[in-house]
C-alpha positions in Angstrom: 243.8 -58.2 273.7 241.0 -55.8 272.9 237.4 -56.9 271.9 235.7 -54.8 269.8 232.1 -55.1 269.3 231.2 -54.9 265.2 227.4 -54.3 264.1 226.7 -54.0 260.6 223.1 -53.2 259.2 221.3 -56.5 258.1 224.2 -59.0 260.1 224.3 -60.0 263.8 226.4 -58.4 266.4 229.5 -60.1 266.3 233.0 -59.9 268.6 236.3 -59.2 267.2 239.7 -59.8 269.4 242.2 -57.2 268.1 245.9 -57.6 269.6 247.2 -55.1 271.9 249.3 -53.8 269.4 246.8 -53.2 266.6 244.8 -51.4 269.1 247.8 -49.2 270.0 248.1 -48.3 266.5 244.8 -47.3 266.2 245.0 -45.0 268.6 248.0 -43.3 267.6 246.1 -42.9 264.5 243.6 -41.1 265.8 245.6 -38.6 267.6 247.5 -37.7 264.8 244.3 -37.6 263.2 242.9 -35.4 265.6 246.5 -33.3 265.3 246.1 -32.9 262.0 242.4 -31.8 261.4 242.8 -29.3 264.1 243.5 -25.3 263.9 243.2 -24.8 267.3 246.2 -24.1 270.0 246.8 -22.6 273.6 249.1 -20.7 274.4 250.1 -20.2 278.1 254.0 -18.7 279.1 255.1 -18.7 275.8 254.5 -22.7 275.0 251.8 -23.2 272.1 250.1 -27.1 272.1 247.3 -28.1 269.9 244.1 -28.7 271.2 242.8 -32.1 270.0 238.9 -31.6 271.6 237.2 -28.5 272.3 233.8 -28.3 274.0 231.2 -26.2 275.9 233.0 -27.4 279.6 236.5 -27.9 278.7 239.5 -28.9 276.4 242.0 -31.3 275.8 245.2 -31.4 274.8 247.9 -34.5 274.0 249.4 -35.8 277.3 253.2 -36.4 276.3 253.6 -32.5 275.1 251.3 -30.5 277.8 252.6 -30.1 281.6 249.6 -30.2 283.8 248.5 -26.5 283.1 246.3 -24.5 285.7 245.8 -20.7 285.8 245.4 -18.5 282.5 245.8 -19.9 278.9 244.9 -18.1 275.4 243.1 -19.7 272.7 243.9 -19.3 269.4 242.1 -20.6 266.1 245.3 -20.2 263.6 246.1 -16.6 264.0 243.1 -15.3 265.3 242.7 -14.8 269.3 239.2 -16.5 270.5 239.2 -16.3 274.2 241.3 -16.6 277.3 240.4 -18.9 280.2 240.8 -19.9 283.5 241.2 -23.4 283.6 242.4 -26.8 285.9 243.3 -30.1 284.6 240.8 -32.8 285.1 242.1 -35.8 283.6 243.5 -37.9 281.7 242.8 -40.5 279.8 244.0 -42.2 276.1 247.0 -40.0 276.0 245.2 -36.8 276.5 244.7 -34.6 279.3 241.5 -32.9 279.9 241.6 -29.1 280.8 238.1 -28.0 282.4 237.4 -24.6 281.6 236.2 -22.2 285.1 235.5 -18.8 283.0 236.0 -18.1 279.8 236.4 -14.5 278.3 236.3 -13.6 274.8 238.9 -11.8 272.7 237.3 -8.7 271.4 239.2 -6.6 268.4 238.5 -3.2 269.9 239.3 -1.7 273.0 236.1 -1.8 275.7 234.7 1.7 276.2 234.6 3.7 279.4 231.8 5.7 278.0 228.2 5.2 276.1 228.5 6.0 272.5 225.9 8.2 270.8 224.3 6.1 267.6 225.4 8.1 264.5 228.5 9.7 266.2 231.2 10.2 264.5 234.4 8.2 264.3 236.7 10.7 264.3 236.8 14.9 264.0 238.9 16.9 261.1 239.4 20.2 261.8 239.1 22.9 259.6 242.9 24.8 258.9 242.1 27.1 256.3 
């Protein structure tokens, strides 16, 4: 049995029991809830999972589908690369596991440069062959 703890403007606080079951439902709910609304996925040795929570710290991820992860993973949003991490698991709780994130790097679309680029440079030379 659950209690559940209902507040509605204008009416008393009042305490609801909801059976075990009915509370398991609920959650499974949510996660595919959570599932569904969700672009984002890791991708770490070729395995891809959808991440159900993102924040500033860390990430999570459903417990039944992720092995506890540590080292280097790749975050995607659909197709586009945002980042690649470092990460360890922290915990896990409801049926997820929570990845904290130790450094995070983000995916850039060009290569870095070894040099200092002049402002107004060109992007490229064409010679003349005439």
């Amino acid at each position: 049995m659950v209690y559940v703890r209902v507040h509605a403007e204008g009416m008393d606080t009042m305490m609801t029991v909801l059976p075990s079951e009915v509370q398991a439902g609920l959650d499974q709910a949510r996660k595919r809830a959570l599932k569904r609304s969700s672009r984002l996925v890791i991708e770490t040795g070729g395995q891809r999972l959808k991440v159900l929570r993102l924040s500033d710290d860390g990430f999570s991820v459903e417990a039944e589908a992720a092995p506890h992860l540590r080292g280097l993973v790749d975050i995607y949003d659909g197709a586009r690369h945002l980042s690649r991490c470092l990460i360890v698991a922290s915990e896990e709780d409801g049926g997820e596991i929570r990845y904290e994130v130790k450094q995070m790097t983000a995916a850039a679309d060009v290569q870095p440069l070894d040099y200092e680029r002049p402002e107004g440079a060109p992007v490229g030379l064409i010679e003349n062959w005439g």
